[in-house]
N, CA, C and O of each residue as an XYZ file, in Angstrom:
528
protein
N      40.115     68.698     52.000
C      39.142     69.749     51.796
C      37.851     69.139     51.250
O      37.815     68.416     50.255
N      36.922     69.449     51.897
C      35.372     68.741     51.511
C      34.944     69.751     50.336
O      35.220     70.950     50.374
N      34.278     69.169     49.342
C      33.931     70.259     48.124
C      32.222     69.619     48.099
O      31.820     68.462     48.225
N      31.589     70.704     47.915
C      29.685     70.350     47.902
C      29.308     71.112     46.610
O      29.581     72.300     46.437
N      28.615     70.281     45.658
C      28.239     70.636     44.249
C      26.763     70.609     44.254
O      26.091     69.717     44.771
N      26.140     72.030     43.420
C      24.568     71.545     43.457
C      24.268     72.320     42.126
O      25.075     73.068     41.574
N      23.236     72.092     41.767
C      22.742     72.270     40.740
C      21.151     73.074     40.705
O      20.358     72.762     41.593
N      20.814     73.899     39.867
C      19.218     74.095     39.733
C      18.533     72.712     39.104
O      19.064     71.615     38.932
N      17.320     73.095     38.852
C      16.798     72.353     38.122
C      16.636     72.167     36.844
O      16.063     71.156     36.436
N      17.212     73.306     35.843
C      17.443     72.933     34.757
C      18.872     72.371     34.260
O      19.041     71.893     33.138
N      19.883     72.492     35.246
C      21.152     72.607     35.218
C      22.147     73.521     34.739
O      23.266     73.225     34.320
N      21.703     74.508     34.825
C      22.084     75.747     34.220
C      23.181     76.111     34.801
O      24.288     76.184     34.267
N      22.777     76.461     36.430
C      23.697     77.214     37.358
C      24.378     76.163     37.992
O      23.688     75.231     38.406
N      25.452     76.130     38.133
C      26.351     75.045     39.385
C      26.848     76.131     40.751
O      27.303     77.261     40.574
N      26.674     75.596     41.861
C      27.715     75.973     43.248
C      28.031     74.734     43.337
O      27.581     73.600     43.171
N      29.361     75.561     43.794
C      30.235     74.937     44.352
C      31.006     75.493     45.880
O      31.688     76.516     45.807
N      30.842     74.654     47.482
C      31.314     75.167     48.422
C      32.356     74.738     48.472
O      32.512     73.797     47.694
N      33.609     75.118     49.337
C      34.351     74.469     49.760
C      34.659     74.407     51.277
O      34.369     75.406     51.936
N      35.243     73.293     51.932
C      35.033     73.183     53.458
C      33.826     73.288     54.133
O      32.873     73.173     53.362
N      33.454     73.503     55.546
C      32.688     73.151     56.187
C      31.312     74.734     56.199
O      31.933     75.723     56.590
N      30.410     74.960     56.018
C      29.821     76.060     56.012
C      30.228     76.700     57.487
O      30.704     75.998     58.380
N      30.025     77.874     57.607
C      30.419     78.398     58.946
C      28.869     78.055     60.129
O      28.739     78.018     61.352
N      28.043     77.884     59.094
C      26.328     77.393     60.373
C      25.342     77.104     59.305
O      25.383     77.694     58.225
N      24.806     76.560     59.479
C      23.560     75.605     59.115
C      21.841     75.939     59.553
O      21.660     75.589     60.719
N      21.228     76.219     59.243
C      20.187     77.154     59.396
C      18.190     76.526     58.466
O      18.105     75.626     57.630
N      17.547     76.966     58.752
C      16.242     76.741     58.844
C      15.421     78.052     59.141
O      15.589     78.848     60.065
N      14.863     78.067     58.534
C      13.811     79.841     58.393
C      12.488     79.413     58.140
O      12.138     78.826     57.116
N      11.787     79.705     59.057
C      10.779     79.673     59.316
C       9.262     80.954     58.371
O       8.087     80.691     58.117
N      10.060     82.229     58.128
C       9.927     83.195     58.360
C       8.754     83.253     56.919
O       8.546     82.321     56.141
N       8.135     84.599     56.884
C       6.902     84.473     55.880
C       7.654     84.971     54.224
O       7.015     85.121     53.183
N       8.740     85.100     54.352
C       9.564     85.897     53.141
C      10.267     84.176     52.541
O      10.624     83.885     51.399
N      10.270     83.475     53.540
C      11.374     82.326     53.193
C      10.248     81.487     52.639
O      10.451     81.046     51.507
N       8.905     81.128     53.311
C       7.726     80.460     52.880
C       7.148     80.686     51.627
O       6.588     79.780     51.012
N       7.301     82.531     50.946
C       7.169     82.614     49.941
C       7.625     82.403     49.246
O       6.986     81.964     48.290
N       9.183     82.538     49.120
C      10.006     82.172     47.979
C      10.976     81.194     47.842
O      12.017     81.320     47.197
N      10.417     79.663     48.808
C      10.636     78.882     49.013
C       9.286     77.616     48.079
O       9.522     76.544     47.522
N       7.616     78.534     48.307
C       6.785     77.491     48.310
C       6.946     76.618     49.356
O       5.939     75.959     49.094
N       7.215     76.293     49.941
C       7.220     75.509     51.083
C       7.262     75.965     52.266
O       7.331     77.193     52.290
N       7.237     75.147     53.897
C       6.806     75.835     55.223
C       7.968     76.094     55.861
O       7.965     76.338     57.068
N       9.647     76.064     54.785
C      10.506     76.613     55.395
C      11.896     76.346     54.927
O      12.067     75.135     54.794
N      13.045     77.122     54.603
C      13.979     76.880     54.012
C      15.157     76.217     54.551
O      15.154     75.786     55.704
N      16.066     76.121     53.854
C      17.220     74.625     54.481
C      18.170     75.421     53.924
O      18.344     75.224     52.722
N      18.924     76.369     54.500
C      20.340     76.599     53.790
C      21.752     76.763     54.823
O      21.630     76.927     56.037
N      22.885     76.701     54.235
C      24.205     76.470     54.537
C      25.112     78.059     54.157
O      25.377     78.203     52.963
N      25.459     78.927     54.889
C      26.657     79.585     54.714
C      27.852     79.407     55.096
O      28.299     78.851     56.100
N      28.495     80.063     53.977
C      30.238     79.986     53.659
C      30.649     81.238     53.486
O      30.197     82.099     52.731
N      31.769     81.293     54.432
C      32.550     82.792     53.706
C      32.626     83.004     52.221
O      32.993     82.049     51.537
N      32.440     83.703     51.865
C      32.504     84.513     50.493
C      34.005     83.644     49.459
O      33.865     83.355     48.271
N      34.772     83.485     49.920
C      35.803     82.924     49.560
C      35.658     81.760     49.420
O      36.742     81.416     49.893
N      35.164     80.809     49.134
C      34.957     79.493     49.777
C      33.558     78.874     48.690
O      33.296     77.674     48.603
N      32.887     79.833     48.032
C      31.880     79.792     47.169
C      31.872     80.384     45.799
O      32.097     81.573     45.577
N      31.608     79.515     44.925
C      31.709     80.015     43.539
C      30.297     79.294     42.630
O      29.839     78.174     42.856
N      29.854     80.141     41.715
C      28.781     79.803     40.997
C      28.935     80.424     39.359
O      29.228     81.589     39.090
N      28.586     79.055     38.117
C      28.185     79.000     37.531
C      27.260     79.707     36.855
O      26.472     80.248     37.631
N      26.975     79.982     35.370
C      25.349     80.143     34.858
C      25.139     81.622     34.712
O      25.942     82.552     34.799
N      23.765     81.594     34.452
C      22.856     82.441     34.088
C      22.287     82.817     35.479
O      21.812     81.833     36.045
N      22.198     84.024     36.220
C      21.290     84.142     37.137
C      20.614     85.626     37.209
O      21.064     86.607     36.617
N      19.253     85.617     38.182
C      19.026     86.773     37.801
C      18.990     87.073     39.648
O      19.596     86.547     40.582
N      17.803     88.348     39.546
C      18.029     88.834     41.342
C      16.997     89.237     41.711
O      16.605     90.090     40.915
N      15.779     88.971     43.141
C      15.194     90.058     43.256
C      15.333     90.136     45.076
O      14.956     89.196     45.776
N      15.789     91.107     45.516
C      15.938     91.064     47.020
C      17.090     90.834     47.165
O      17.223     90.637     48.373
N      18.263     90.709     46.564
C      19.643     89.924     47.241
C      19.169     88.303     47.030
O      19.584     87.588     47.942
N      18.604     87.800     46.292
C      18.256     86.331     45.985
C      18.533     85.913     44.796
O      17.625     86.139     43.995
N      19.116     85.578     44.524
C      19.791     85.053     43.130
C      18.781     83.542     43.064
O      18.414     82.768     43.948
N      18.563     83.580     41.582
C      17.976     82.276     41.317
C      18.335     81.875     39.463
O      19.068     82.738     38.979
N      18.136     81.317     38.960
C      17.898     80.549     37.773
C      17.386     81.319     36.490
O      16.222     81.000     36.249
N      17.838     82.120     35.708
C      17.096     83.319     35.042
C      16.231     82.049     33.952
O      15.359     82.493     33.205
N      16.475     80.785     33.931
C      15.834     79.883     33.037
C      15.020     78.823     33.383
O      14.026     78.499     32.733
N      15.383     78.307     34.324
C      13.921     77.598     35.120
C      13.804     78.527     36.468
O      12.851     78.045     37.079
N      14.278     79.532     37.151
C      13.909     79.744     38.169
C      14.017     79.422     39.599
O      13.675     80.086     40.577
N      14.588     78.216     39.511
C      15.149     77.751     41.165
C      15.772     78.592     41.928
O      16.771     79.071     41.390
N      15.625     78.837     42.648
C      16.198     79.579     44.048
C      17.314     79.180     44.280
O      17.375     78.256     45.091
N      18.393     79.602     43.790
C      20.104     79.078     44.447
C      20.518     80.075     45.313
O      19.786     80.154     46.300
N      21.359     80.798     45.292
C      22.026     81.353     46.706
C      21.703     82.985     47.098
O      20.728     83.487     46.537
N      22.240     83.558     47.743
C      22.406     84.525     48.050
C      24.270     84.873     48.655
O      24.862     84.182     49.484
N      24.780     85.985     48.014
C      25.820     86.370     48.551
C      26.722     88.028     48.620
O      26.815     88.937     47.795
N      27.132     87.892     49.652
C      27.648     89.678     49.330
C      29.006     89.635     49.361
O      29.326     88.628     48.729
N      30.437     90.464     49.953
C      31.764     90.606     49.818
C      32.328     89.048     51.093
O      33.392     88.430     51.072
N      31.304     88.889     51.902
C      31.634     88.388     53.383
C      31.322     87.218     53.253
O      32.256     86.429     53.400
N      30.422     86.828     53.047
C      29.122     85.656     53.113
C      28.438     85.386     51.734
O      28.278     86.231     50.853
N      27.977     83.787     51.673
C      27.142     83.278     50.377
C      26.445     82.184     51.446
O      27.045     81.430     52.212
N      24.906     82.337     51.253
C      23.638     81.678     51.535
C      23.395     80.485     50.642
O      22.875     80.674     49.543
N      23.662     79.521     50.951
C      23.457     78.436     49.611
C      21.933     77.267     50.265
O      21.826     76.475     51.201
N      21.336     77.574     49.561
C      19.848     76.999     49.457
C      20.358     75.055     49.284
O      20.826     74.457     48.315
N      20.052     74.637     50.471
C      20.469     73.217     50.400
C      20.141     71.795     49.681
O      20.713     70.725     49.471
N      18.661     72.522     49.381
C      18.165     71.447     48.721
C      18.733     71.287     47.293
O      18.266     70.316     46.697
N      19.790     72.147     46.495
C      19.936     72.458     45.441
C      20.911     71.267     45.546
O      21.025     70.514     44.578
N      21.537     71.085     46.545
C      22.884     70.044     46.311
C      22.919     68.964     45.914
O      21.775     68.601     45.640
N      23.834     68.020     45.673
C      23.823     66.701     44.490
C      23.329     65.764     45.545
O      22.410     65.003     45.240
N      23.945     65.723     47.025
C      23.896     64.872     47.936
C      22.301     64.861     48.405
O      21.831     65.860     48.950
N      21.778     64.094     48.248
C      20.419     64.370     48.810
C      20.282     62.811     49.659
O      20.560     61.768     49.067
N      19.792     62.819     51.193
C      20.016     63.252     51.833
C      21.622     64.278     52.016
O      22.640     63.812     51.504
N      21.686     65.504     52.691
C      22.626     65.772     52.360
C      23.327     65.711     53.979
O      22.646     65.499     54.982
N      24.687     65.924     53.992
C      25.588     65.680     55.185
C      25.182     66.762     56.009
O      25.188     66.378     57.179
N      24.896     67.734     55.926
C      24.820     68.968     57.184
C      23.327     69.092     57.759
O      22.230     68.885     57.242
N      23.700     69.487     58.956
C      21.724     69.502     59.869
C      22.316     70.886     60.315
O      23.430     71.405     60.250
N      20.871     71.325     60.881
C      20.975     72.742     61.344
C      21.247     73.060     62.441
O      20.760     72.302     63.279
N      21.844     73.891     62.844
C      22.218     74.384     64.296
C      21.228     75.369     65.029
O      21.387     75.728     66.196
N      20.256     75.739     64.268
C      19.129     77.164     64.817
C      18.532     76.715     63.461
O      18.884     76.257     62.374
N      17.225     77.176     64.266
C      15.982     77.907     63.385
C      15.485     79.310     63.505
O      15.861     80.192     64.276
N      14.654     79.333     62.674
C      14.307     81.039     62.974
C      13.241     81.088     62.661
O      12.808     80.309     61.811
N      12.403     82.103     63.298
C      10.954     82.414     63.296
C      10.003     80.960     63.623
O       8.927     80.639     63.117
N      10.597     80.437     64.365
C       9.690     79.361     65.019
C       8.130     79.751     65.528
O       7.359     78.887     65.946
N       7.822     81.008     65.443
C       6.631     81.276     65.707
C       6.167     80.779     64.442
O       5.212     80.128     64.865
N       6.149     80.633     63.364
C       5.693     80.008     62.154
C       5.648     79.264     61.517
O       5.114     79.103     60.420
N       6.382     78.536     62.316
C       6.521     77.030     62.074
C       5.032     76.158     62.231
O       4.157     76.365     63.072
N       5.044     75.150     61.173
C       3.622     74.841     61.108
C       3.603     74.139     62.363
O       4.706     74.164     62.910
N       2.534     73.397     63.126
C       2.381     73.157     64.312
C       2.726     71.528     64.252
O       3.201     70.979     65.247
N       2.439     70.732     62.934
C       2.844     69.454     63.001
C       4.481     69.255     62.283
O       4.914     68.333     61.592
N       5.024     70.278     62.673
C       6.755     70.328     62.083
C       7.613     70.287     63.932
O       7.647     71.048     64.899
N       8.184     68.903     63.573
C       9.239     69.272     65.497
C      10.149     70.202     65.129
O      10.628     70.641     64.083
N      10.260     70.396     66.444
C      12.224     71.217     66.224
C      12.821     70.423     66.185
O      12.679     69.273     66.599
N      14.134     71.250     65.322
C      15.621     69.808     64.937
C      15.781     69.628     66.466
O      15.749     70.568     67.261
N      15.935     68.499     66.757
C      16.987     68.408     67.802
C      18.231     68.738     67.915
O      19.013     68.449     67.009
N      18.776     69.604     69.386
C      19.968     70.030     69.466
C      20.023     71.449     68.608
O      21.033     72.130     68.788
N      18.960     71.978     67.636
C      19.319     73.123     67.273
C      18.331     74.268     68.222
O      17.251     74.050     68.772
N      19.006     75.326     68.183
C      19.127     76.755     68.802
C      17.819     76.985     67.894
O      17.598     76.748     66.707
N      17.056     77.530     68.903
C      15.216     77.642     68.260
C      15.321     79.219     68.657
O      15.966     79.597     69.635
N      14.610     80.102     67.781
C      14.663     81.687     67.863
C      13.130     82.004     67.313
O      12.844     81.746     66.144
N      12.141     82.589     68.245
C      11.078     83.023     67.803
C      11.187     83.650     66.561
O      10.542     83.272     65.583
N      12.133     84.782     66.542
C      11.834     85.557     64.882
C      13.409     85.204     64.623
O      13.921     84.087     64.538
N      14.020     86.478     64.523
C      15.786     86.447     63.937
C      16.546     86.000     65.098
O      16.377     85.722     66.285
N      17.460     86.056     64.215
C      18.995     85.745     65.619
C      18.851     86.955     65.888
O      18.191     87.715     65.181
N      19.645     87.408     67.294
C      20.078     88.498     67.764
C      21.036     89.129     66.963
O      21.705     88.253     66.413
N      21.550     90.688     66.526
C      21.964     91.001     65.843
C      23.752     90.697     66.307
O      23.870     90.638     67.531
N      24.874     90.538     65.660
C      25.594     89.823     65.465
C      27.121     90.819     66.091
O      26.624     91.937     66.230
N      28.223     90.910     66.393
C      29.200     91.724     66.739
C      29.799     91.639     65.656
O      30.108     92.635     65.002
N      30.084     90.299     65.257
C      30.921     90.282     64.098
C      30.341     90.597     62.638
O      31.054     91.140     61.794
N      29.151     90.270     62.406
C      28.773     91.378     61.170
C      28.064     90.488     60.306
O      27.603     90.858     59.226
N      27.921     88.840     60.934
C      27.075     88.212     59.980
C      25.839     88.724     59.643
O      25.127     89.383     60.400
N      25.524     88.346     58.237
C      24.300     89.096     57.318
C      23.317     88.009     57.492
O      22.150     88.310     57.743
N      23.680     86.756     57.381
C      22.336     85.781     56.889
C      22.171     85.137     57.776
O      21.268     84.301     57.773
């Protein structure tokens, strides 16, 4: 069983995944740019089961972050947990993305991953019921 540990930046909050995330992902989008600071986010979901967190956190949107320095760690509901990648110990870390999203916003000197599934805005909405 593969186990992935990350931390905020004050060290407050710990995740912890276990096994392989179910997809690997990149957001382009103007909500992710904001509360990222940067031109686009890097995160990993796991079934709900499979994710556990540490700490102090607070919420605004379904976004859990750091109620003491503020870092952006995950998002999760009964099904699914969104884990913000850059938070992890491994840096470079082992997983690449399979899709992006909102590639219309992608800055113009950023390539696409190779091999990942490029989506102007969202994925198409889902049968099985994924949220993120």
């Amino acid at each position: 069983m593969t186990m992935l540990t990350g931390k905020c930046l004050c060290g407050q909050v710990e995740v912890k995944v276990r096994d392989e995330p179910t997809r690997v992902g990149i957001c382009h989008c103007m909500d992710c740019r904001k509360e990222s600071g940067s031109a686009f986010t890097f995160y990993g979901i796991w079934p709900a089961n499979r994710f556990e967190h540490t700490g102090d956190t607070s919420e605004f949107q379904g976004r859990r972050f750091c109620s003491h320095c503020g870092s952006r760690v995950f998002s999760a509901d009964d099904q699914e947990a969104e884990i913000k990648l850059g938070i992890l110990s491994e840096a470079p870390t082992p997983l690449k993305p399979s899709y992006e999203l909102w590639i219309k916003r992608r800055e113009a000197w950023l390539r696409p991953v190779e091999g990942a599934e490029q989506f102007e805005e969202d994925r198409l909405p889902r049968a099985d019921g994924e949220r993120f």
